[in-house]
C-alpha positions in Angstrom: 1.3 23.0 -1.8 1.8 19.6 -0.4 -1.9 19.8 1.4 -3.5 20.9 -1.4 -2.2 17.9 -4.2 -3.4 15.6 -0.8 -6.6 17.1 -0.8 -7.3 17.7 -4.8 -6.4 13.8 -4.9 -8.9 13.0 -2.4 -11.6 14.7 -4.1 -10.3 13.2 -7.2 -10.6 9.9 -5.1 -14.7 10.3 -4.4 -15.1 11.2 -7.9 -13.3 8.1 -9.4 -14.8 5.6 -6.7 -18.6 7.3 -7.5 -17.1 6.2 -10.6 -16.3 3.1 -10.4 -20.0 1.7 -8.9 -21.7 3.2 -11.9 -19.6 1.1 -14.0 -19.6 -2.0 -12.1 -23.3 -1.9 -11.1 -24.9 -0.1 -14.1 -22.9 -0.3 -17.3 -21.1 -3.7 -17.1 -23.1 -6.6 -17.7 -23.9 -9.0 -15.1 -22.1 -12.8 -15.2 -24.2 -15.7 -16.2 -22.8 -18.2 -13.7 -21.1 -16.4 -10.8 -24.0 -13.4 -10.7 -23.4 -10.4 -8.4 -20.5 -12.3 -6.8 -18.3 -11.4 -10.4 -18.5 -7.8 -9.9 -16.3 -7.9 -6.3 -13.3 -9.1 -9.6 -13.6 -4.9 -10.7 -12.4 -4.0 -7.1 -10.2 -6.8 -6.0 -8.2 -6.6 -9.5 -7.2 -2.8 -9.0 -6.8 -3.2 -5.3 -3.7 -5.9 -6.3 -2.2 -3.9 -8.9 -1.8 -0.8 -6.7 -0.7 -2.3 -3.8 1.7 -3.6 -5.8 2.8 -0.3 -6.9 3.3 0.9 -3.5 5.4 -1.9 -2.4 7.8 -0.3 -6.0 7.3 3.2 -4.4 8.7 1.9 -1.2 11.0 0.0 -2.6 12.5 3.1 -4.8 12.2 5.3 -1.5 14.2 2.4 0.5 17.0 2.8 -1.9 17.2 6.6 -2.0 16.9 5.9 1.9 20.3 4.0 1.8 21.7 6.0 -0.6 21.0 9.8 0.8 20.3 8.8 4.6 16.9 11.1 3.5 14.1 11.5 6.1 11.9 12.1 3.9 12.4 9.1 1.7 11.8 6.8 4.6 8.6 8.9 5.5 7.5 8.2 2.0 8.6 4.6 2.1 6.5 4.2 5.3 3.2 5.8 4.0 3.9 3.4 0.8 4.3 0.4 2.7 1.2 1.2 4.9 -1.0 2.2 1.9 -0.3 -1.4 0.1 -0.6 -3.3 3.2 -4.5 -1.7 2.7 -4.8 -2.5 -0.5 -3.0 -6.1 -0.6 -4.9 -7.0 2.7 -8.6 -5.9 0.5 -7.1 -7.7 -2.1 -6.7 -11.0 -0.1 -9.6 -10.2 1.5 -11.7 -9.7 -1.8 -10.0 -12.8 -3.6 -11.5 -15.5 -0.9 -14.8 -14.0 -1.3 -15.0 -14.3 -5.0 -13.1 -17.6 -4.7 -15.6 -18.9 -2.8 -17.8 -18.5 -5.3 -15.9 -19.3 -7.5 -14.2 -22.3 -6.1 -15.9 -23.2 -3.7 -13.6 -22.4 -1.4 -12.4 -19.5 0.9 -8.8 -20.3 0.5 -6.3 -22.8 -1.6 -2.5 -23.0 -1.6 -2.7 -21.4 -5.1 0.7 -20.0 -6.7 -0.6 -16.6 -6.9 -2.3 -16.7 -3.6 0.6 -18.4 -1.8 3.4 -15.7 -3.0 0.8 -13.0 -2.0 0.0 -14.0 1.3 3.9 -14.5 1.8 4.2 -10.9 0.6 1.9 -9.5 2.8 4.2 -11.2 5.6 6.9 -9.7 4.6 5.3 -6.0 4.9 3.7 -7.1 8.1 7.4 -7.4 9.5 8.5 -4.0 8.1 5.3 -2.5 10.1 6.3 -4.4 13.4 9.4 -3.2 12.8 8.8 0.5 12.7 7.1 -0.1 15.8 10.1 -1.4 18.0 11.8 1.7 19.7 15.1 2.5 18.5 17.4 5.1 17.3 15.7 7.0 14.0 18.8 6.1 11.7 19.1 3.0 12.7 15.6 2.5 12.3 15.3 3.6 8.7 18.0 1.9 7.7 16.7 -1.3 8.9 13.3 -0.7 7.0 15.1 -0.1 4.1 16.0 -2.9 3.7 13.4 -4.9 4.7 11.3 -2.9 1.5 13.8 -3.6 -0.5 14.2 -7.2 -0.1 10.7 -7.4 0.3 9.9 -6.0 -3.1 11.8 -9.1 -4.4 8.2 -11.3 -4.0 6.3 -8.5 -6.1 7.7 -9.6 -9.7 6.9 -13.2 -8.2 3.6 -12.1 -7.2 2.8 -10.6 -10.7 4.5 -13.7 -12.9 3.1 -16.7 -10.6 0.1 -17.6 -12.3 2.5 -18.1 -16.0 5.5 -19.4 -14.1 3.1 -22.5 -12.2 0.2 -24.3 -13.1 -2.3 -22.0 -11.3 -6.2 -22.3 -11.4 -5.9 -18.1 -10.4 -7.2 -16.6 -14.0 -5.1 -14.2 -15.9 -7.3 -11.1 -16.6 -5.1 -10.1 -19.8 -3.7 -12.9 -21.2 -1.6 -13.2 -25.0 -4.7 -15.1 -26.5 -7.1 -12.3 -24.9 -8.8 -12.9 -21.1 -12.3 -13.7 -22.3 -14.0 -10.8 -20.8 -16.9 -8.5 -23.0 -16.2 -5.8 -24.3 -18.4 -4.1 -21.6 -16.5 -5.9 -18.8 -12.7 -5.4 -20.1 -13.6 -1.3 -20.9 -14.8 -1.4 -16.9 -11.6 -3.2 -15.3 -9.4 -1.0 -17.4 -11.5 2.3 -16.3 -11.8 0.7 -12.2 -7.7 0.2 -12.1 -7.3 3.9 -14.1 -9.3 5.8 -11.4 -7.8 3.9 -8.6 -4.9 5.5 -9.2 -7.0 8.5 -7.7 -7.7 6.8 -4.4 -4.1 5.2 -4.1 -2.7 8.9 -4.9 -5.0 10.5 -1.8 -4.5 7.6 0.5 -0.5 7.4 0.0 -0.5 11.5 0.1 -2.5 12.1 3.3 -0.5 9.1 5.2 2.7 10.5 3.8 1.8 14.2 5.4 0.5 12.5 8.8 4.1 11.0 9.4 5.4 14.2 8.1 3.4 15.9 10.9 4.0 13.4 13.2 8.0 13.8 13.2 7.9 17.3 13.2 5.4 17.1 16.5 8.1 14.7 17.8 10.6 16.7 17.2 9.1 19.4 18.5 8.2 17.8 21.9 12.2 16.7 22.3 13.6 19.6 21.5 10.9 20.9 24.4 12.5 18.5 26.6 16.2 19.1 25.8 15.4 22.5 26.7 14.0 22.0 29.8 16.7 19.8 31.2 19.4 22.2 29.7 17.5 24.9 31.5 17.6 22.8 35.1 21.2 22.3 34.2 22.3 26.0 34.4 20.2 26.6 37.1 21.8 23.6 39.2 25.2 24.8 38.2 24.3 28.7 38.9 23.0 27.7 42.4 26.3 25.9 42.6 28.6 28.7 42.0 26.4 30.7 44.6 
């Protein structure tokens, strides 16, 4: 069952990105000053609000981590956390190329950009941190908390560019974010069938780790066997 919803997501996935270039590169009109370069704003905008989501998945499966010592909660928070470290590294990624053309720059100390580029830090440390060997438990625990407190920079993230004076734009301001009618229909369509490729993406990585523990788990109970199996032998040849 679980395959399946991975693999009806993914196909889901193709469809929505196939799309998403029709709408960016055929229906929505093309920016007077910025050109082509605008168009890169229908990906990057979608690619930060979903990896922003998966940091709140992770955080949510952290908790019921702590709270229910669940496996399969840190499994989850660990496909999460990898899944947005994708999309907020494209997002980075995606924001210095249109601010360059924007700007003129690749890169400024901007509110927004600061507090995302501290998040993706943060994330960074939880994946060096599932690296390091250690007890499982222990391990999850610790991770736990690291996407929990983490997830503390996402509301920051989201609210910098009202909270500070931020040259970032805000897409949907109170007073209206000054896009067409053309342009606004196409973000709001780009981010909706995102969801689609976040959905496949988080699934698949989500079933890998599944698979992955059970391999492991697997392999050691191989191994426990095998030594338990030397064990009688040494203590039969023993008794003889």
């Amino acid at each position: 069952m679980k395959h399946a919803t991975a693999t009806c997501s993914a196909l889901l996935g193709c469809l929505a990105l196939a799309a998403c270039q029709w709408l960016i590169f055929a229906w929505a009109p093309e920016e007077k000053v910025m050109g082509l370069a605008q168009k890169i704003f229908y990906i990057h905008l979608p690619l930060a609000w979903w990896g922003l989501v998966s940091f709140a998945v992770a955080f949510a499966a952290g908790m019921l981590c702590l709270l229910r010592g669940s496996a399969s909660c840190d499994r989850l928070s660990a496909a999460a956390v990898e899944t947005g470290m994708l999309f907020c590294t494209l997002t980075l990624v995606t924001g210095s190329i249109w601010g360059r053309h924007s700007w003129g720059a690749w890169w400024t100390w901007d509110p927004r950009l600061t507090t995302a580029l501290i998040l993706w830090f943060i994330y960074a440390g939880y994946l060096v941190l599932r690296s390091l060997p250690m007890p499982a438990p222990k391990k999850a625990r610790m991770c736990a908390v690291v996407s929990i407190v983490g997830f503390l920079d996402v509301p920051i993230v989201f609210l910098s560019a009202r909270l500070w004076r931020s040259i970032h734009p805000t897409v949907f301001a109170a007073k209206g974010g000054g896009l067409e009618y053309e342009m606004a229909v196409t973000v709001i369509l780009c981010t909706a069938f995102f969801f689609f490729i976040w959905l496949a993406l988080l699934l698949l990585r989500f079933r890998q780790i599944s698979l992955s523990a059970r391999i492991d788990a697997l392999v050691q109970a191989r191994i426990d066997g095998f030594a338990s199996g030397s064990a009688d032998d040494a203590d039969a040849a023993h008794k003889d």
